[in-house]
C-alpha positions as CSV (number, residue, x, y, z in Angstrom):
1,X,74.1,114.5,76.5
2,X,74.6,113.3,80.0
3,X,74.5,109.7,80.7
4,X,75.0,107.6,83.6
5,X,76.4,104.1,84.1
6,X,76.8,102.8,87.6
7,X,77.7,106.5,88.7
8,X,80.2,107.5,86.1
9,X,79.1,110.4,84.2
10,X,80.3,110.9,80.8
11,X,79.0,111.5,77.7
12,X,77.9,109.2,75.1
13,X,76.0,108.8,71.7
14,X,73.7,106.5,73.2
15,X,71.2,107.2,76.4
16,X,71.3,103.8,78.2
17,X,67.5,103.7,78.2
18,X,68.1,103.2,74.2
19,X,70.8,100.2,74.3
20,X,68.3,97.7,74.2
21,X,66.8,96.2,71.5
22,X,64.9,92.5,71.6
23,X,65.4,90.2,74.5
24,X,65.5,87.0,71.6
25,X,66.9,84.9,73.9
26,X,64.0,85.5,76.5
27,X,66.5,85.6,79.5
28,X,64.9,86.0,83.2
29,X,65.2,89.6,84.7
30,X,68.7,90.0,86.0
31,X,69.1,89.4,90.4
32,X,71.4,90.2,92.4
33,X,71.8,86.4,92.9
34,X,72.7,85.7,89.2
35,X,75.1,88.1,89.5
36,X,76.9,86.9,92.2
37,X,77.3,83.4,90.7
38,X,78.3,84.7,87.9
39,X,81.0,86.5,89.4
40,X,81.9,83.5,91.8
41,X,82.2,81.4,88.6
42,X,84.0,83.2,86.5
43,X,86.3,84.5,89.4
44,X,85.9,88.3,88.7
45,X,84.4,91.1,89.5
46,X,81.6,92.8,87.0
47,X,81.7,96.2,85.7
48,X,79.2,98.0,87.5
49,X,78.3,99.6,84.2
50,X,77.6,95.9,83.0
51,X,75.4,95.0,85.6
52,X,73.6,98.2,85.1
53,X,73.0,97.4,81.3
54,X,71.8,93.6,82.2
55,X,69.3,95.5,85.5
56,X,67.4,97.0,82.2
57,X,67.7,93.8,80.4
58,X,69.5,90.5,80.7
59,X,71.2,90.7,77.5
60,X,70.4,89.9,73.7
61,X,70.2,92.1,70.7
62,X,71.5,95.7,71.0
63,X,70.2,98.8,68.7
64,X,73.0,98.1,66.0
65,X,76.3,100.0,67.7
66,X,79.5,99.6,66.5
67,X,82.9,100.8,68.5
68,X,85.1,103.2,66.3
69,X,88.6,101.9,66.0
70,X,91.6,104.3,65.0
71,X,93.1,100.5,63.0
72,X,91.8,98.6,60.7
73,X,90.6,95.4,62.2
74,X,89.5,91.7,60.5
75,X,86.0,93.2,61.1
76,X,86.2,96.8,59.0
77,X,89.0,99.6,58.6
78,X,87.3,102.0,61.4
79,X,85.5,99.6,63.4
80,X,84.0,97.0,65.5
81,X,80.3,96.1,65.7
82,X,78.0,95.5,69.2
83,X,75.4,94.5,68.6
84,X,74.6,92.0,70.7
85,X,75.3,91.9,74.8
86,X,75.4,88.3,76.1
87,X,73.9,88.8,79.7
88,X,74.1,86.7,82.3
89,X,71.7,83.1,82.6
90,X,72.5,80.5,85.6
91,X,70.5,78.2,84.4
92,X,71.6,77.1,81.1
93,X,68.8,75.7,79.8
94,X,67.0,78.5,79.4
95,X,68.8,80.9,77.4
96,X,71.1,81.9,74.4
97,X,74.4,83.8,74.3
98,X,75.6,83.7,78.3
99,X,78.8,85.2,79.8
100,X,78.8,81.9,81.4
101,X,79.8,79.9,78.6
102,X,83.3,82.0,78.7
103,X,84.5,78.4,80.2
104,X,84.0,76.0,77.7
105,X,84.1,79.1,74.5
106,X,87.5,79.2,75.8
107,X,88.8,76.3,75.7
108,X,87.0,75.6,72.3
109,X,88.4,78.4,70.4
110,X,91.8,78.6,71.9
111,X,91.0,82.1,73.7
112,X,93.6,83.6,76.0
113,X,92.6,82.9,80.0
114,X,91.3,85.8,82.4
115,X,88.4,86.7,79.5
116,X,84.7,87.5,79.9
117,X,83.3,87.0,76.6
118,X,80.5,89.5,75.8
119,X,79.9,90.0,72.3
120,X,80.9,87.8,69.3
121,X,80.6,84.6,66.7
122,X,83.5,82.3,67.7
123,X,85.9,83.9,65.0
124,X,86.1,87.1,67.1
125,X,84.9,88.4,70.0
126,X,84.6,91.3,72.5
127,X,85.8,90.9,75.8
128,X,86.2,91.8,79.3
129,X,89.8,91.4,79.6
130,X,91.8,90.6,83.4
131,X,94.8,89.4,82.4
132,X,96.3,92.9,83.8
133,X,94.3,93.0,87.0
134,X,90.8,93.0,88.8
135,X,89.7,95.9,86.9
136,X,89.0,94.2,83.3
137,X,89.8,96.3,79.9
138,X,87.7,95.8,76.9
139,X,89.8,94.2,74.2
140,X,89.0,92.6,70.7
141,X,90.0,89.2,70.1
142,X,90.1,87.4,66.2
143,X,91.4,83.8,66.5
144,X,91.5,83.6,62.9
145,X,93.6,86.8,62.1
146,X,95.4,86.2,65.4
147,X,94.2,90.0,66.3
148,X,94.6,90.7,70.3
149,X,94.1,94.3,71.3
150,X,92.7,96.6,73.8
151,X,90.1,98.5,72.6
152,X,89.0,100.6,75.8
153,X,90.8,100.7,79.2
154,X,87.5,99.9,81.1
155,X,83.5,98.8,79.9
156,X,82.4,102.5,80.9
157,X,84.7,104.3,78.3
158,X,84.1,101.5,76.1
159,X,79.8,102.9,76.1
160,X,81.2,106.3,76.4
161,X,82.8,105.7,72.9
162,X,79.7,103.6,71.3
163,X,78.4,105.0,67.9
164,X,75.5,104.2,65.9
165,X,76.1,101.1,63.7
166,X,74.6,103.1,60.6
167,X,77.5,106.1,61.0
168,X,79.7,103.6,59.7
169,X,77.7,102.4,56.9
C-alpha cells in the first residue's frame, strides 16, 4: 500500500489515517505555533513526518505497533514496542507525555544530550537522535541495560518499518 508522510512515499503496514488510537491525554490540536516553540526549545528541527502524525493528533496512545529489530533488545528478542507518541503540549499544564519534557527526562535519567524523547517509561525510550547532525535518527535507548543503538536512520523509515504489535505476539 502507498502511504505518505510529509511527501515521502514508501510503503508501510500501517495507513497513517490508522496510527492513532485515544488522545488520553486530551492534548490541544497541534499549530503551527506549538511547533515552532517546540523546535526553538529543544534546538532542532522536527521530522516532517512527526509533525504530520501530531497534525492528525497531538499525540497519546497509538494502535499497539511495535518496530522489528534484527537483535535482541531489554524489551524482546525481535522487537521494540510504539505504542504511544508523546506529541507536542506548550503549556504544560494541560497534558501527559510531551516532547518537551526531553529537558528535565534528561537530566533525570542520565540520557545522552542531542535527544527528542518520543516514546518510553523512563527505563527505555525511543528517540529522535542528533548527536550526528540536524537530521535526527531514531535510536533505542535502555538506561538500565546500558543499550544505545540506532534503530532507523530517519523517523520516515522508522513508520515505513512499523508492524502490528499483535505479529509479534
Amino acid at each position: 500500500m502507498l502511504v505518505v508522510f510529509g511527501g515521502l512515499e514508501g510503503s508501510m503496514a500501517i495507513q497513517a489515517g490508522n496510527f492513532w488510537s485515544t488522545n488520553y491525554y486530551n492534548n490541544p490540536p497541534l499549530t503551527d505555533e506549538m511547533v515552532r516553540v517546540a523546535e526553538q526549545r529543544l534546538g532542532v528541527r522536527l521530522p516532517a513526518e512527526y509533525v504530520d502524525l501530531l497534525r492528525r493528533q497531538n499525540g497519546g496512545y497509538t494502535k499497539r505497533f511495535a518496530y522489528p529489530m534484527a537483535r535482541p533488545t531489554s524489551w524482546a528478542e525481535d522487537h521494540v514496542p510504539l505504542e504511544e507518541l508523546f506529541g507536542i503540549n506548550v503549556d504544560a499544564e494541560l497534558g501527559g507525555h510531551n516532547i518537551l519534557d526531553t529537558g528535565y527526562m534528561t537530566e533525570e535519567w542520565g540520557l545522552p544530550d542531542r535527544q527528542v524523547l518520543l516514546a518510553g517509561d523512563g527505563h527505555w525510550w525511543i528517540t529522535l537522535d542528533y548527536r550526528r547532525g540536524s537530521v535526527p535518527t531514531v535510536t533505542w535507548l535502555d538506561v538500565e541495560c546500558d543499550e544505545d543503538f540506532p534503530l532507523a536512520p530517519s523517523f520516515a523509515e522508522f513508520l515505513a518499518e512499523l508492524r502490528p504489535l499483535a505479529d509479534f505476539e
